[in-house]
C-alpha positions as CSV (number, residue, x, y, z in Angstrom):
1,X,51.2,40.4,-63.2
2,X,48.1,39.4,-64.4
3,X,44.4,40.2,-62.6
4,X,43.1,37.1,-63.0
5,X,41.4,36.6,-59.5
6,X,39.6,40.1,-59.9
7,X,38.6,39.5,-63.3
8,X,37.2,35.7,-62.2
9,X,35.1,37.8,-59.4
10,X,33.8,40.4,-62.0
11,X,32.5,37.2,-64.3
12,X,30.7,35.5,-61.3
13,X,29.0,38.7,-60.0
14,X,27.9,39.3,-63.7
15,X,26.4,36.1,-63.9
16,X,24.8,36.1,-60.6
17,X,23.5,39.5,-61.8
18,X,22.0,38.1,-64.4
19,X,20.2,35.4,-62.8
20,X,18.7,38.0,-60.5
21,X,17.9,41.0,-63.0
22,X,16.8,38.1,-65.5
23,X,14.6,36.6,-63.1
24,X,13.0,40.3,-62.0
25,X,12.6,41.0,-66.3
26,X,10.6,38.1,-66.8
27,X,8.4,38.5,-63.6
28,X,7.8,42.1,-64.6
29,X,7.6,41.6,-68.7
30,X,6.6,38.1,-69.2
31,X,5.2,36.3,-66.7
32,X,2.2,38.7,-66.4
33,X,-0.1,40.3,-68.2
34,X,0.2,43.2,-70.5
35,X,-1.6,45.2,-68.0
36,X,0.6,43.8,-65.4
37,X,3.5,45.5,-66.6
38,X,3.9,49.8,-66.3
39,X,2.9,51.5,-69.3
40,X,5.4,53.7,-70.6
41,X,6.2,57.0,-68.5
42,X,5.1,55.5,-65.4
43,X,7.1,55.6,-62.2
44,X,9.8,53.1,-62.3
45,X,10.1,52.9,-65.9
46,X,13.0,54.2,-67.9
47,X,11.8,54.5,-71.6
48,X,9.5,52.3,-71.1
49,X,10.7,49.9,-69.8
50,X,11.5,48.5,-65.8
51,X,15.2,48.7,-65.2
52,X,15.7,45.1,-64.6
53,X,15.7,45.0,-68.2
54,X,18.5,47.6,-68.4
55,X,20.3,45.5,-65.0
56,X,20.4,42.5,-67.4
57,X,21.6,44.2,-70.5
58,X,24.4,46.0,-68.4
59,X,25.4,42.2,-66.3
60,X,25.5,40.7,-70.1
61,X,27.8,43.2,-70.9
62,X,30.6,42.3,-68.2
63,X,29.9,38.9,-68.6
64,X,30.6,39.0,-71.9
65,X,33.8,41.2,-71.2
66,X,35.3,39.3,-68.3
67,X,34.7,36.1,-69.9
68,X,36.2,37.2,-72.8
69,X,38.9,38.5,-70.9
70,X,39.1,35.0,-68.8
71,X,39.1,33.1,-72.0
72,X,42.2,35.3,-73.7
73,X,44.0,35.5,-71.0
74,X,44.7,31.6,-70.1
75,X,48.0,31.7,-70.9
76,X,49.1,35.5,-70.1
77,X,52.0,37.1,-71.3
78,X,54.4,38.3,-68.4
79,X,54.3,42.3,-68.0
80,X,57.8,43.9,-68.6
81,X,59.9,45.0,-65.7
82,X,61.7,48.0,-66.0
């Protein structure tokens, strides 16, 4: 049997995380100014940067993966039964 309900709720967390950790990224690196956001080293900084950045690049990720996983699997094979 394919997981096709999990994998549907991995892709819309994803893409809710994104919408939340790519709102935070551009409140915290755009929309200010450059001495808005933490310089590098600062508390709540990892290499630099806030980790809403890295939040974002990780949610892309799974989107990417469950919806490619969504997409292959529309017509899924039937697992062998021993």
């Amino acid at each position: 049997m394919w997981m096709k309900r999990p994998m549907q709720w991995i892709f819309a967390i994803s893409v809710v995380g994104i919408v939340f950790s790519g709102t935070l990224t551009y409140r915290e690196v755009f929309a200010g100014t450059a001495a808005a956001c933490p310089a590098p080293g600062a508390p709540g900084t990892v290499f630099g940067y806030p980790a809403c950045v890295y939040g974002l690049l990780m949610y892309a990720v799974l989107a990417i993966i469950s919806g490619g996983a969504l997409w292959k699997g529309r017509h899924p094979q039937p697992l062998a039964s021993y």
